[in-house]
C-alpha positions in Angstrom: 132.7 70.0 82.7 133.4 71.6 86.1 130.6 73.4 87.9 132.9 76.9 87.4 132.7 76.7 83.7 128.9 75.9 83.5 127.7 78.7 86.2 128.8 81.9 84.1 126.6 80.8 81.0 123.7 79.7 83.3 123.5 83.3 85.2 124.1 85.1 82.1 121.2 83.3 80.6 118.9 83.8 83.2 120.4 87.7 83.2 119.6 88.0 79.1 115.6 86.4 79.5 115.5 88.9 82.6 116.5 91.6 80.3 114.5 90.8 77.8 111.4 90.7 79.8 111.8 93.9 82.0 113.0 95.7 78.4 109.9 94.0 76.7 107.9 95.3 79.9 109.2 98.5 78.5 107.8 98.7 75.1 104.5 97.3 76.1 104.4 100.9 78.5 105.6 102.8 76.2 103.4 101.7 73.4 100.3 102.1 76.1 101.7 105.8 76.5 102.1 106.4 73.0 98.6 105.0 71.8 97.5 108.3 74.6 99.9 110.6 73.5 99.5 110.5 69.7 95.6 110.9 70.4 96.2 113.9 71.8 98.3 115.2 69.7 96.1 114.2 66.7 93.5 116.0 68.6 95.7 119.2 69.7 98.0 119.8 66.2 97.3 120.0 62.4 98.2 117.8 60.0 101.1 120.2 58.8 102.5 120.1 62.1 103.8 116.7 62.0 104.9 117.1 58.3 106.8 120.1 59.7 108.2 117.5 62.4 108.5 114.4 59.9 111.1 116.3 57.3 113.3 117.8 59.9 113.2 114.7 61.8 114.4 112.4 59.1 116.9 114.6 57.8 118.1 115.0 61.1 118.4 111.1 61.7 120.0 111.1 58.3 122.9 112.5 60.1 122.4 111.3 63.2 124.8 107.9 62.7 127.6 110.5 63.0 127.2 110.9 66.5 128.3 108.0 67.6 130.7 107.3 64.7 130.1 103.6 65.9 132.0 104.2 68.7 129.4 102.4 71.2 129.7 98.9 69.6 133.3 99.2 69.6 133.5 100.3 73.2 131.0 97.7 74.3 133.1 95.0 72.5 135.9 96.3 74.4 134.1 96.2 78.2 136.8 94.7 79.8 138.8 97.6 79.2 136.5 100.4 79.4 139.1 102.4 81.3 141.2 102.3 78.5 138.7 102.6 75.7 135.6 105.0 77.1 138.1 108.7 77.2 138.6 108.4 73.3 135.1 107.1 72.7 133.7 110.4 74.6 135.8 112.1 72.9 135.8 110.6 69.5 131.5 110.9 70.2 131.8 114.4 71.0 133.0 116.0 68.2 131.3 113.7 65.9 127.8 115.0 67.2 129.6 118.4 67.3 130.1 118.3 63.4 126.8 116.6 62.9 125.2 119.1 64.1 126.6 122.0 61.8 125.7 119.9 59.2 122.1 120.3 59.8 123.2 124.3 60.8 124.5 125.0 57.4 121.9 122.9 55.5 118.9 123.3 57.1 117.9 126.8 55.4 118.7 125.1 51.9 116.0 122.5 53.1 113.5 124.6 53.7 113.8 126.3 50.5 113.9 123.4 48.8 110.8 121.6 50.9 108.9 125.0 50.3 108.5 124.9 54.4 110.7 127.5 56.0 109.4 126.7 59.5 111.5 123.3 59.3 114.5 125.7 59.6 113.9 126.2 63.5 113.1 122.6 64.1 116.0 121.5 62.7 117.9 124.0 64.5 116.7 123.0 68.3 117.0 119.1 66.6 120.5 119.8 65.4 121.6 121.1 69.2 119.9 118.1 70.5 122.8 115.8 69.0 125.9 116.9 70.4 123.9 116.4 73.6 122.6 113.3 73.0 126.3 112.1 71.9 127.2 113.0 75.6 125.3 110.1 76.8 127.2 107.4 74.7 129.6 106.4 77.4 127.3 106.1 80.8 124.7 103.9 78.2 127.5 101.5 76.8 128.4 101.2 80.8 125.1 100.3 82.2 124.9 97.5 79.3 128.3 96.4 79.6 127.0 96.0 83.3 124.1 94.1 82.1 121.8 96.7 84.3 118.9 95.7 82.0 116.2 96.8 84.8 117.9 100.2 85.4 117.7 100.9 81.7 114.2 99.3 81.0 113.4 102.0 83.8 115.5 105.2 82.0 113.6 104.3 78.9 110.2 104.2 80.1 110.9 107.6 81.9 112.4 109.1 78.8 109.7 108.4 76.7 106.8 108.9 79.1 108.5 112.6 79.9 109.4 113.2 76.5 105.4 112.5 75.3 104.2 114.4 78.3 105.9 117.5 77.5 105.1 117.4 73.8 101.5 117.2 74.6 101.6 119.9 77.3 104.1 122.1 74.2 101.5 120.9 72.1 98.3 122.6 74.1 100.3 125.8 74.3 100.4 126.3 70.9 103.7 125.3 69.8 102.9 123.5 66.6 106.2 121.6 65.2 108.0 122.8 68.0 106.4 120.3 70.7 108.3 117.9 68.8 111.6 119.4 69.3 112.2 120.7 72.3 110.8 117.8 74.6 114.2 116.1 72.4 116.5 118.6 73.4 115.2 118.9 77.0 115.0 114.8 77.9 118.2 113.9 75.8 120.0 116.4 78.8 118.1 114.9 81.5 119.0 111.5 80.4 122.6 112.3 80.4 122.7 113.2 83.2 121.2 110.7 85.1 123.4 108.4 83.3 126.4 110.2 84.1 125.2 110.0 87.7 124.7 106.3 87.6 127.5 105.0 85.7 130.4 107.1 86.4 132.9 106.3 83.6 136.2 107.4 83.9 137.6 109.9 80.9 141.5 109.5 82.0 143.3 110.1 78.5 144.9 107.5 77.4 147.2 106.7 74.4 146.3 108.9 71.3 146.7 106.0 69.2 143.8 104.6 70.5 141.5 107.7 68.7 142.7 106.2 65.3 141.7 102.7 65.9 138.6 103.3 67.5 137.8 105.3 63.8 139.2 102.3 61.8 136.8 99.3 64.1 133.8 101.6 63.9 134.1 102.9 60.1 132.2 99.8 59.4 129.6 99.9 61.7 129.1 103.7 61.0 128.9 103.0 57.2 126.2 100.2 57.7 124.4 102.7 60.3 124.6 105.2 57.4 122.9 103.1 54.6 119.8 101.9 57.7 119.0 105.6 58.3 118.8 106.2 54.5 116.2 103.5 54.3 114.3 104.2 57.0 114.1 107.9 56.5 114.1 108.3 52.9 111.1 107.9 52.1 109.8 111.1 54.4 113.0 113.0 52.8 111.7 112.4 49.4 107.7 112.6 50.1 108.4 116.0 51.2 109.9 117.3 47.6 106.5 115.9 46.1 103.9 116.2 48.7 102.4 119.1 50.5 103.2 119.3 54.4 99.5 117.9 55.2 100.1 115.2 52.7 103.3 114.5 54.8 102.1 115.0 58.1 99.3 112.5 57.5 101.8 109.8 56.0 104.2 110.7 59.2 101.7 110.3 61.7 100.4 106.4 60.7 103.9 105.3 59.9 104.8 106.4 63.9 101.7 104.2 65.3 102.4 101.5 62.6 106.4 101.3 62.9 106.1 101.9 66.7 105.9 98.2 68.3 108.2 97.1 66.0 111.0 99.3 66.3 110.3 99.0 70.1 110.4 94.7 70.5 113.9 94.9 67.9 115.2 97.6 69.7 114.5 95.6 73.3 116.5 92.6 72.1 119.3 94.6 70.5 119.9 96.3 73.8 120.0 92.6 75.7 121.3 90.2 73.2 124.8 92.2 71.9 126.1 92.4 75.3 125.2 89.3 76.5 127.4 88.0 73.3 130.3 89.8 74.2 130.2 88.5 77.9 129.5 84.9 76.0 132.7 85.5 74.1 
C-alpha cells in the first residue's frame, strides 16, 4: 500500500476525533448554559407556560421533517457535486418548509380547540414562520459538513443556543409567558442563516429540472423514516395534552428537556461528524 492511499484515511480520522471532540466541547457548554437557563425560567414562568410551549412545540416538530424533505442527506451524499445538486435542494427545501408551515397555519386554531388552550394558537403561529426560515439554512449547513468545518460549526451551535437561551430568559422577565419560547426560534434560526450563508456561499445556478424529481425519489425514504422519529419523540406531549391540564403538561415538559437534553446533544454531536466522514470514506 502506497503512502498516497494510506494518508486520506489517516487525516480524515484525525479530522472525525477532532470533530467529535470540539462538537462534544459543544454539548458539554451548552448543557452548562442550559442547566442556568432552565433555572431561570423555572424561576421566571408558570408551569402552564411551558405546557403552552410543549404542545405547539411538538406539533410543530411533527411537521418539521417536511422542511427538509431529506434533502440534506441526499445533498451531503452528493458533496462532490454540490454545484449541481445544492440549486434544487434550496429549492426543493424551500417550498417544503413553505407548505409546512401552512400546515401548522390552517391547523393550529383546530388544536387549540381541541387542547382547550387557545393561546397555543400564536405560538404555533410565530413557530410555524420559523420553518420556512429555518429551511433557508439547509444548504450553507450541508456545506460546512461536507467541508468537514467541525470547529466552525461546534462554534455556530454554541452561539445559537447560548443566544437563543439568553433571549428567552430576558422574553421571559418581560412577561412574555409561552411566547419567550417562540420568538428567540424565529429570531436565531434568521441569524443563523445568515451567518451561514455568509460563510459557505453555495452556488444556486439552476440546473437540470430532472434533478428536482430525483432528489424527491432518494430522500422519500429518509423523509418517511424522519416522519415516523418525530412521531415518537413528540407523541407523547401531543397526546398528554388531550388528557392533562397545561400545568400537568408543563411540569412533564420541563423534566423531560433537562432529562433528554445530554442525550440528544452527545447523539446529535456524532451524527453531525460521523455521516460525512462516511461519505468522504466512500
Amino acid at each position: 500500500m502506497t503512502p498516497s492511499t494510506t494518508s486520506k484515511p489517516s487525516g480524515l480520522g484525525r479530522t472525525t476525533v477532532g470533530g467529535v471532540a470540539w462538537l462534544l466541547a459543544q454539548a458539554l457548554a451548552n448543557r452548562g448554559v442550559g442547566v442556568i437557563s432552565q433555572i431561570a425560567l423555572a424561576w421566571l414562568l408558570i408551569p402552564a407556560d411551558f405546557g403552552q410551549f410543549g404542545l405547539a412545540l411538538s406539533i410543530v416538530l411533527v411537521v418539521g421533517p417536511l422542511t427538509s424533505f431529506g434533502v440534506d442527506d441526499v445533498l451531503l451524499q452528493r458533496s462532490a457535486r454540490s454545484r449541481v445538486w445544492a440549486p434544487p435542494a434550496f429549492w426543493t427545501g424551500l417550498i417544503a418548509g413553505l407548505v409546512s408551515m401552512m400546515l401548522v397555519l390552517i391547523a393550529a386554531p383546530f388544536l387549540g380547540e381541541a387542547y382547550r388552550a387557545p393561546r397555543i394558537v400564536g405560538v404555533m403561529a410565530v413557530l410555524a414562520v420559523a420553518i420556512p426560515v429555518a429551511s433557508l439554512s439547509t444548504v450553507p449547513m450541508v456545506t460546512l459538513r461536507a467541508q468537514l468545518r467541525f470547529k466552525t460549526l461546534a462554534c455556530i451551535g454554541t452561539a445559537e443556543f447560548a443566544g437563543q437561551q439568553a433571549l428567552t430568559v430576558a422574553l421571559a422577565a418581560a412577561g412574555m409567558g409561552a411566547y419567550a419560547f417562540a420568538i428567540p426560534v424565529l429570531a436565531v434560526a434568521a441569524i443563523k442563516t445568515a451567518v451561514l450563508w455568509r460563510m459557505a456561499r453555495p452556488s444556486l445556478k439552476v440546473g437540470r429540472l430532472g434533478l428536482f424529481r430525483l432528489l424527491a425519489q432518494r430522500g422519500g425514504s429518509v423523509f418517511l423514516s424522519r416522519i415516523l422519529i418525530a412521531l415518537r419523540h413528540q407523541g407523547d406531549v401531543a397526546i398528554l395534552g388531550l388528557f392533562a391540564t397545561q400545568v400537568q403538561v408543563g411540569l412533564y415538559f420541563f423534566a423531560l428537556r433537562i432529562a433528554a437534553q445530554p442525550v440528544q446533544m452527545f447523539a446529535g454531536s456524532l451524527n453531525t461528524v460521523l455521516f460525512p466522514a462516511l461519505v468522504h470514506l466512500s
